[in-house]
C-alpha positions in Angstrom: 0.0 0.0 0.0 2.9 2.2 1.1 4.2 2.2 -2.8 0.6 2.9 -4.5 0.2 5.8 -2.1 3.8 7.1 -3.3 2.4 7.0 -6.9 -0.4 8.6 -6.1 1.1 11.4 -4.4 3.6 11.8 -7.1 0.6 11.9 -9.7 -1.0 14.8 -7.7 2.2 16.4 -7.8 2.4 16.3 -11.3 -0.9 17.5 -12.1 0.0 20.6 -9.5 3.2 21.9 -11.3 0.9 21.5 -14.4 -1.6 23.8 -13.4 1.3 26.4 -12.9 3.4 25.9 -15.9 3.9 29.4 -17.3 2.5 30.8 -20.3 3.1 33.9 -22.1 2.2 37.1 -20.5 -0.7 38.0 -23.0 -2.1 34.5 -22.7 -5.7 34.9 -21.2 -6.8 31.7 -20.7 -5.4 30.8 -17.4 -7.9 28.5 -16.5 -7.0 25.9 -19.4 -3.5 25.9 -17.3 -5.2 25.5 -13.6 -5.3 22.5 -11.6 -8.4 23.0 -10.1 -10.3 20.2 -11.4 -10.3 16.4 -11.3 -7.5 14.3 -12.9 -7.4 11.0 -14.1 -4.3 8.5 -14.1 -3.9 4.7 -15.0 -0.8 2.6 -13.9 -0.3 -0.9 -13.0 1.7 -2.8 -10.5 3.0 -5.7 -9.5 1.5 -9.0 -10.4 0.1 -6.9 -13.5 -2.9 -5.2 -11.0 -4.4 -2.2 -12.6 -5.0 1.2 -10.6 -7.1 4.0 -11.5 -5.9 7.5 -9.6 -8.6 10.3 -9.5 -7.7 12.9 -8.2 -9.5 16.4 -7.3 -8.0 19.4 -6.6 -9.4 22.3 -4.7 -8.3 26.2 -4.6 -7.7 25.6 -1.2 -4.3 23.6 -1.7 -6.1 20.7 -0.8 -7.0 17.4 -2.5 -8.6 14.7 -2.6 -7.3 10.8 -4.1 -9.1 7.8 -4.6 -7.0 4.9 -6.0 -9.4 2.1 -7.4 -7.1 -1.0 -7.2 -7.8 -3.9 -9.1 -10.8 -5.6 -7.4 -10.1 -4.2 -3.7 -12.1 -1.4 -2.4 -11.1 1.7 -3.3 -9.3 4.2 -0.7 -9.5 7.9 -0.1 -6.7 10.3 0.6 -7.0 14.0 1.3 -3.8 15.8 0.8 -2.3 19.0 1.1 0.8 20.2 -1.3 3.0 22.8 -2.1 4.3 23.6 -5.7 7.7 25.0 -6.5 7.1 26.3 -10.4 11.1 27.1 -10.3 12.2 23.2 -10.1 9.1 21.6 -11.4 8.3 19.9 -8.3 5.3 19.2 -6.5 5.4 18.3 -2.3 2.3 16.5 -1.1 1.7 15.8 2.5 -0.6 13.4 4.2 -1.4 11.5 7.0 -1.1 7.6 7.0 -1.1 5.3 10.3 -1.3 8.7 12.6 2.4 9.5 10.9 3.2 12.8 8.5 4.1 11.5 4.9 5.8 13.6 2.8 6.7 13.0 -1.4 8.3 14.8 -3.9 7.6 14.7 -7.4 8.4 15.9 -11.1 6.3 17.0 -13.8 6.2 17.0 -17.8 4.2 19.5 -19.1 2.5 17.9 -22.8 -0.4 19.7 -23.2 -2.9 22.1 -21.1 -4.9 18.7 -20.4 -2.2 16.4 -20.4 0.6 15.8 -18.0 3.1 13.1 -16.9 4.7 12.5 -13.1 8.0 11.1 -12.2 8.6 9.4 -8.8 10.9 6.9 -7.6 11.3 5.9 -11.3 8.0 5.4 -12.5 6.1 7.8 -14.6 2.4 8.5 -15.1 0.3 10.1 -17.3 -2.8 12.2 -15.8 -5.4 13.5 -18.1 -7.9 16.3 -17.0 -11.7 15.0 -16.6 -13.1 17.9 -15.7 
């Protein structure tokens, strides 16, 4: 569990540094480049399991996870996070077993919909639902 809840914090902290990629100063469509929304990502794990990450972020520098892992019940996460535009990083924070969890992770920027997260050598790609 430990290992899908570092994916899934690194997948929220790509779509974060997505949501702040810059854009030219006369761009006005700021919005198209926010992360406030819900995000999608599919990855798979050992023994070939498939998980679904979606993932909704709120203005508040909060969000919510829920990681739908091959036939087990999904789980919710809420998560806070801090974005550093200037390295491309993303740090998510959370609470698992009463203990302070904290992950880092990098983003790809591919399109204003589309991103993909690096952590502990794995990548994902997270597509904006809504």
């Amino acid at each position: 569990m430990k290992t899908f809840r570092l994916i899934e914090v690194g997948l929220i902290a790509a779509i974060l540094c997505f949501a702040f990629a810059s854009c030219s100063d006369d761009d006005d469509d700021s919005a198209t480049n926010s992360i406030i929304g819900t995000w999608k990502g599919e990855y798979y794990i050992e023994d070939g399991i498939k998980c679904t990450n979606i993932i909704t972020f709120k203005a508040d520098g909060t969000a919510v996870s829920t990681v739908y892992e091959g036939n087990y019940e999904p789980y919710t996460d809420i998560l806070n996070y801090v974005y550093n535009p200037s390295h491309k990083t993303i740090t998510t924070t959370y609470y698992e077993d009463g203990e302070l969890v904290s992950n880092t992770a990098y983003i790809e920027f591919i399109s204003n919909n589309k991103i993909r997260v690096y952590e502990d050598g794995q990548s994902t790609i997270f597509i904006k639902i809504q």
